[in-house]
N, C-alpha and C positions, 0 to 999 in steps of 0.2 A: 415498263413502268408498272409497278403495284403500289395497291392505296393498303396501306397499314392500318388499319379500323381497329380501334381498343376493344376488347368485348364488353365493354359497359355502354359503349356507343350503338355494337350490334346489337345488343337486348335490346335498348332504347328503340332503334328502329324496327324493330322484328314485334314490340309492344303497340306501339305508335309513331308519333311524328317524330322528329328528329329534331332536337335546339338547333338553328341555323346556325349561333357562335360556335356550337362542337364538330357542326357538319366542316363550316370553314377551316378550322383549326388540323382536324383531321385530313382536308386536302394539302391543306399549306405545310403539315409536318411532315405528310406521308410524301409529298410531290414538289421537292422545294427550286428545282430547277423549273418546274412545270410552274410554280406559283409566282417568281421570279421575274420572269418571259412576261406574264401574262399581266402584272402590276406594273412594269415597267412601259409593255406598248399602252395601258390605259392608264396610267401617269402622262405619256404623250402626247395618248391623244385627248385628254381633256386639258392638256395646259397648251394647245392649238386652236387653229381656227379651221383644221382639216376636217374633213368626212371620215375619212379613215384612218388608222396608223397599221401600221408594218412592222414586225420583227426582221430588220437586217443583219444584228448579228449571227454569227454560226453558233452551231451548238458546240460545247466543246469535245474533244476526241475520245 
């Protein structure tokens, strides 16, 4: 996996703090399988009554 960072975003961070909307944005465009996985077990698990949730499916080939 690599994270695709715009250069507008790295000066941004390299100056100071980073927008949390462009931080997200840049995960979710750069990592979309990785962001996927990750919204879907915490879609899960907040619409339960679980502790936990789990990714059981596989990754694909």
């Amino acid at each position: 996996m690599s994270l695709a960072v715009p250069p507008s975003l790295l000066q941004a961070a390299e100056t100071g703090p980073v927008d949390d909307e462009a931080f997200v944005a840049c995960v979710r465009d750069s990592l979309p399988y990785a962001w996927q996985v990750v919204s879907r077990v915490a879609a899960e698990l907040e619409s339960s009554d679980a502790d936990f949730a789990d990714n059981v499916v596989p990754p694909p080939s």
